[in-house]
Structure formats: C-alpha cells, structure tokens
N, C-alpha and C positions, 0 to 999 in steps of 0.2 A: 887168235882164237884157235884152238887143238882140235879135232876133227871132233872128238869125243864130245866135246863141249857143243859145236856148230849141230850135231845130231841132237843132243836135248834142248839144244832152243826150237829147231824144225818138230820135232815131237810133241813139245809143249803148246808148241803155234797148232800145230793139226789136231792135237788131243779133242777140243771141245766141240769140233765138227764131227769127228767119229760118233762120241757118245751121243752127243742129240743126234746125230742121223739114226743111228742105231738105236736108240732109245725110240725114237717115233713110229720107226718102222715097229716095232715090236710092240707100241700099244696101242698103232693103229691096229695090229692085228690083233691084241686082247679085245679092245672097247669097242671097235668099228664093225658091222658086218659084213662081212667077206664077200668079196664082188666079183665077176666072173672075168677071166683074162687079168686080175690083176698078179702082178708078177710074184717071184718069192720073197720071204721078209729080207732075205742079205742082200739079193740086188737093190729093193728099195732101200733096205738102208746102206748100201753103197751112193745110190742115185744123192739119198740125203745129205749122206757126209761130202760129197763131189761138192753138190749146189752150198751147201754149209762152209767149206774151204771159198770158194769163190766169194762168199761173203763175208770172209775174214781176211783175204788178198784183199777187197777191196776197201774195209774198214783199214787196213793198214795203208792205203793208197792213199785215202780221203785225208782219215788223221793225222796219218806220218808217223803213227808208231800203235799196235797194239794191245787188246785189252780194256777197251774204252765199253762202258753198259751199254750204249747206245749199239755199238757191234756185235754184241750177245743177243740185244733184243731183236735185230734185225735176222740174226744166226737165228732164234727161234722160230720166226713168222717165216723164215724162210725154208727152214725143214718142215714144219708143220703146212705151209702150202704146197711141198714138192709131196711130199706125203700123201695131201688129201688128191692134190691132182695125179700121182699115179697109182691109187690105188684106184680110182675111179668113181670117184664120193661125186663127181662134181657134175655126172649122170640121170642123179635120183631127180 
C-alpha cells in the first residue's frame, strides 16, 4: 500500500467522527440554550470528534474490521452524549 493510498483510508476511517462531532456541536448550539462556562462550538466539537474516533477504534477492535451500523449508531449516541454533557444540559 503507497503512502497516498494508507492517508485515504486513515481519512476515510476519521471522516465520520469529524462530521458528527462537529455537526452536534453546532446544533447543539442552534436548538439548545446556551449555558454558562459552556466551552466554544470547535473545542466541543473537537471534544465530539475525539470521543467519536475512540468509538470507531473500538468498533474496529470489537468487529475486526470497519463500517458496521451498529458502530455509526453507537458513534451517534456517543457524540450526542459528549455534547449534551459538555455543554452543560445535564445541570437543568
């Protein structure tokens, strides 16, 4: 495998943590009302895509290879709970 090739499969593999981290972050901050000490929207949605990645290292551990729904939906509930617990929802 050529370098070039080994960087689009690592891209492809992180792609879907980015977008839902940063997708959450951002509508937590449209739909949610805004709480005090809660951080800015790119660290949370850094924080999201971090915890997002860790749950796709581990769907690849579990399954032994990549891309399985079950690992998407676990990717979702897990950005949408880093989400709600740093922005501070989990307060009210």
């Amino acid at each position: 495998m050529t370098f070039p090739d080994l960087l689009n499969h690592l891209l492809n593999f992180v792609a879907p943590a980015l977008v839902v981290g940063f997708v959450c972050a951002l509508a937590g901050r449209l739909l949610l009302r805004k709480t005090a000490g809660a951080p800015a929207w790119w660290t949370q949605g850094a924080i999201n895509s971090l915890v997002g990645l860790c749950v796709l290292v581990g769907g690849l551990v579990v399954f032994g290879r990549d891309g399985r729904m079950l690992t998407y939906a676990a990717l979702a509930v897990a950005c949408g709970t880093s989400q709600w617990l740093g922005a501070g929802h989990w307060r009210r």
